[in-house]
N, C-alpha and C positions, 0 to 999 in steps of 0.2 A: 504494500500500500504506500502510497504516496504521502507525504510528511508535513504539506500545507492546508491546511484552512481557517485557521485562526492565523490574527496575523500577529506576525513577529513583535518581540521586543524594540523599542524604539520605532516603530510603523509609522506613528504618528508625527512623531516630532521632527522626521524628514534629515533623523545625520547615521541611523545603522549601514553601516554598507552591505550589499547585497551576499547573499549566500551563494546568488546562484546566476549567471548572465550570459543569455544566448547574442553568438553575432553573426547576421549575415555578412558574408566574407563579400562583401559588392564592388565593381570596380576594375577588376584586375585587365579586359580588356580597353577600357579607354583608357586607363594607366600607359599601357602599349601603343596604343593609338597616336595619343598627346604626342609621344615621342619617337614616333615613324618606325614601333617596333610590331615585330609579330606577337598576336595573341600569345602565345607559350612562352613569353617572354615576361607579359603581365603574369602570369600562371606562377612561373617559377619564382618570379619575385612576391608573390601573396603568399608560398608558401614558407620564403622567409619571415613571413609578415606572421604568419601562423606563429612559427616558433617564436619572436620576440613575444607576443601575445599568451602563450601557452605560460613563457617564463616570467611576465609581468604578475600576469595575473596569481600566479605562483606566491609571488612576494607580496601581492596585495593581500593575499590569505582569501582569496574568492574559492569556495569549497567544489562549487561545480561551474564547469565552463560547455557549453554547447556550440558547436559549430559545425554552419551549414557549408559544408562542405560538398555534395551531390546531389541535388535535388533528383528527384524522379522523371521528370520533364528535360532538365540536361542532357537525357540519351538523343532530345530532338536536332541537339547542335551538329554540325559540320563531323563527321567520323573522324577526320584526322586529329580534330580536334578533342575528343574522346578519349581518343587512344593517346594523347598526349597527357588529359587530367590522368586515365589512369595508369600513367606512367609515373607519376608524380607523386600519386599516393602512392604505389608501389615504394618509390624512391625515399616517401616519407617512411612508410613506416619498417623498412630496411635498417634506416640512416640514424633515424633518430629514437629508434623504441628504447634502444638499451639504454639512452639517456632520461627519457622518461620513467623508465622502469628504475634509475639510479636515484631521482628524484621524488619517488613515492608515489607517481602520477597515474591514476587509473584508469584505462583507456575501454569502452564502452564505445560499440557502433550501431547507434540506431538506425533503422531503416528496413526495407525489405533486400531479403539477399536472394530471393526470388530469381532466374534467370541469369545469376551472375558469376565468371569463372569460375573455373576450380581455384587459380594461383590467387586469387580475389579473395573469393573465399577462405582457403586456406592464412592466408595474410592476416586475416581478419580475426581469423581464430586466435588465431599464434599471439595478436596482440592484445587480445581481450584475457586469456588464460595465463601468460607472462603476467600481467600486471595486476591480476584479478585481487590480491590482498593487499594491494598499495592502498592508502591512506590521505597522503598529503591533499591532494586534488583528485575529481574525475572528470575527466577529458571525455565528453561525448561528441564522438564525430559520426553528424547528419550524413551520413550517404546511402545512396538511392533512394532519398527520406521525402515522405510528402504527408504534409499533416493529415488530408484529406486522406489517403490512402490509409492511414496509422489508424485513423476514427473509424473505417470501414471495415480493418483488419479486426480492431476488437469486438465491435458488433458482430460479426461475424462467430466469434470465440465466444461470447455472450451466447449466442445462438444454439452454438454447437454445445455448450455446456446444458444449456434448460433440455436442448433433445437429449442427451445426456443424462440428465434427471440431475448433474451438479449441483445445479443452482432452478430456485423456484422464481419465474419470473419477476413476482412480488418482491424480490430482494433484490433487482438491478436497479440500482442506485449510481450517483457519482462516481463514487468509489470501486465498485464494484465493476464500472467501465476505465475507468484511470489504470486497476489494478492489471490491463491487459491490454493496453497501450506499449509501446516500444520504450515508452519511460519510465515504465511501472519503478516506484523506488526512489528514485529523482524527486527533490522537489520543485515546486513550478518557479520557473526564472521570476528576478527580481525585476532583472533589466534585460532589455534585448534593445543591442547595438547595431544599426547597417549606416555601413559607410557608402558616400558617392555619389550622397546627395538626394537618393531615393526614397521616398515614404510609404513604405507598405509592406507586407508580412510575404507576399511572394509564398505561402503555402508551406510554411515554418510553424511550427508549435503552436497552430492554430487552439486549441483544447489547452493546454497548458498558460498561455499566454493571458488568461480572461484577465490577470489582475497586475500587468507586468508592465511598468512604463517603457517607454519608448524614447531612445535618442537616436537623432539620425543627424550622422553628422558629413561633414563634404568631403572628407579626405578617401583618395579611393583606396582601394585597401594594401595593396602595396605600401604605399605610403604610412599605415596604421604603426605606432609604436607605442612605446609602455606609455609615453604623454599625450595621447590620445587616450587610452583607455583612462589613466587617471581622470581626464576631461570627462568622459562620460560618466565616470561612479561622480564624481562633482557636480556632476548636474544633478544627477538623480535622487545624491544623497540633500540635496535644497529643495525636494520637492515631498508635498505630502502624501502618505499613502493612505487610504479609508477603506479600503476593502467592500465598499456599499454603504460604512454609517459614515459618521460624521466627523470632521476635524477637529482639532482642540478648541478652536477660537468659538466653531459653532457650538460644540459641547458645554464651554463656559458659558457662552451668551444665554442656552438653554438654562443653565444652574441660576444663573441671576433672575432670570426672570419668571422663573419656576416651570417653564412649559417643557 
């Protein structure tokens, strides 16, 4: 089960830093554009961009980091272009697991792996089972992740459990669909990050997201470093969170007035 519905200590007063902060990785081909390079060139430099961001975020003490890394819809792009992201995962998690794995970091891949290599697959394993008792952070990478897809997959698992005699209809509740979601266990982001200028969830933690502000900031992600991310928990941490009731200011005005 999932670990948020009451909210947090300090919610209100707008200075806890989050626990938990998804980023669309946005940007990486007009990065390359700007600068009369090949798309795979923005690619490679966002995955630098990853790793400063993986280690920022590390130091900032953020418990979970989520990043959209493959959406579902991505398989639509240009092939070569494909075969280049997934060369790059590949390349990431070759390259950099045992460093993650050295830093306590716990790597989680949500999505469907439906239709997807063997060496894909296998990779995926390898890095989810290496790191599975790490501690420090959990490093959820979105690939071939679609929220839409995610909400249809549990329903689906709901379904299968009442024919099943599991679960009695009567008892599918929130939780009970959260519990079978690709995030089961995660709690839901504080904040979700997209860079490049863009305002919109692009089919990201749509179910998760109900209660999660939003900064979208211009820098394309290439360009993203640990002073950007700082920037974003700085905004976030000046803003109020109410969860549906009321702010402090409205709470007191209530108390004085009796109503």
């Amino acid at each position: 089960m999932r670990e948020q519905r009451s909210p947090p200590a300090g919610a209100h007063g707008g200075h806890a830093p989050p626990r938990h902060v998804g980023v669309i990785m946005d940007g990486n081909g007009r990065w390359a554009a700007t600068r009369g390079l090949p798309r795979i060139e923005g690619h490679r430099r966002g995955l630098e961009a990853l790793r400063r961001t993986v280690r920022a975020a590390g130091d900032l003490g953020i418990e979970h980091l989520t990043v959209y890394s493959f959406s579902s819809e991505n398989w639509r792009r240009p092939a070569q272009e494909v075969a280049d992201l997934m060369g790059l995962l590949k390349r990431f998690i070759r390259n950099d697991l045992a460093d993650l794995h050295r830093n306590g970091v716990r790597v989680r891949v949500i999505g469907s792996r439906d239709d997807l290599s063997s060496d894909i697959r296998t990779l995926l394993v390898e890095a989810e089972e290496l790191t599975r008792a790490n501690t420090n952070m959990t490093l959820h990478v979105a690939f071939n992740y679609g929220s839409r897809q995610e909400i249809a997959v549990a329903a689906r698992r709901l379904a299968e459990d009442v024919v099943a005699g599991r679960i009695d209809p009567a008892e599918i509740d929130e939780k009970a669909l959260e519990a079978r979601l690709y995030t089961a266990g995660a709690p839901d982001p504080d904040l979700i990050i997209r860079t490049s200028g863009e305002e919109r969830l692009s089919n990201f933690l749509l179910w998760q997201a109900a209660y999660s502000e939003f900064v979208f900031l211009p820098v394309h992600w290439p360009d993203f470093d640990a002073s950007a991310l700082a920037e974003a928990l700085s905004i976030y941490m000046n803003r109020q969170r109410r969860f549906g009731g009321l702010g402090p200011a409205a709470t007191a005005g209530n108390a004085m007035t009796g109503s």
